[in-house]
C-alpha positions as CSV (number, residue, x, y, z in Angstrom):
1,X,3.6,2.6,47.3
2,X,3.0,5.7,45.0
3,X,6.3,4.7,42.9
4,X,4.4,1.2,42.4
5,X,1.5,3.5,40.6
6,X,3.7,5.9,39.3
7,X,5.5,2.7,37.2
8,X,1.9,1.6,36.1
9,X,0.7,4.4,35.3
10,X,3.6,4.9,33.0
11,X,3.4,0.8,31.9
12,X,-0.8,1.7,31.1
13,X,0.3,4.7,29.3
14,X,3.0,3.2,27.2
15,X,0.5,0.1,26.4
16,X,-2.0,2.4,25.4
17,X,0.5,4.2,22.9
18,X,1.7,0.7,21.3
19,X,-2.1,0.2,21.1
20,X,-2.6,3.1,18.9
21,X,0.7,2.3,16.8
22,X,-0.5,-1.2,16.6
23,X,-4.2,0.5,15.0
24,X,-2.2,2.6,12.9
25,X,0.1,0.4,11.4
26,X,-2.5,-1.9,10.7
27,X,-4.2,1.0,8.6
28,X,-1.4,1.8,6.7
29,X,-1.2,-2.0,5.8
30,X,-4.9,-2.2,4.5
31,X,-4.3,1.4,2.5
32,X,-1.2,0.3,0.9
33,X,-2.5,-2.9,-0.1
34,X,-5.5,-1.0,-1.7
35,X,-2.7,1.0,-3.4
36,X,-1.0,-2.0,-4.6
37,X,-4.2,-3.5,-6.2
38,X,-5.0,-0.2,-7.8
39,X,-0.8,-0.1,-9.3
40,X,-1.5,-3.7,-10.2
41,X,-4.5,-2.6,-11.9
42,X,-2.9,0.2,-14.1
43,X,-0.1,-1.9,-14.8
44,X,-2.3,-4.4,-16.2
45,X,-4.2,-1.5,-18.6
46,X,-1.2,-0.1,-19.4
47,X,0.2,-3.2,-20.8
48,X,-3.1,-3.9,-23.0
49,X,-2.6,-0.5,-24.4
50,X,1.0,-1.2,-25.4
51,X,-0.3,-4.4,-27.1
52,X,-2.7,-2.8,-28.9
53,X,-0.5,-0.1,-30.5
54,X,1.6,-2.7,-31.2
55,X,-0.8,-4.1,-33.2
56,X,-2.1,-1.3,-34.7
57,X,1.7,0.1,-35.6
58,X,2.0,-3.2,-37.6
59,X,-0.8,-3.4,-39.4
60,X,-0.5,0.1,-40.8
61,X,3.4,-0.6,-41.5
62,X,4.4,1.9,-39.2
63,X,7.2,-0.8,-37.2
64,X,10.5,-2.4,-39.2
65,X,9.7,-6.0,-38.8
């Protein structure tokens, strides 16, 4: 009988560990989709900037065409 609790004890503590993974993991999803958004983000401004000098670069004749 005590093997019978030692194997659920060890089966409840295992469970409990994947719980905590399972929390985990899904925190470190949500944070790197944050991070993602904010990349997408700078990306996105990044890109405007390089339009904009290349506007700017033209119009003062500072490009070959």
């Amino acid at each position: 009988m005590s093997t019978d609790n030692l194997v659920l004890e060890y089966l409840r503590a295992i469970r409990a560990t994947q719980d905590r993974h399972t929390q985990d993991l899904l925190e470190i999803k949500g944070r790197l989709g944050i991070l993602e958004q904010q990349y997408a983000s700078i990306s996105r401004r990044v890109d405007h900037l390089d339009q904009r000098l290349d506007r700017v670069e033209r119009r003062l004749d500072l490009v070959e065409a």
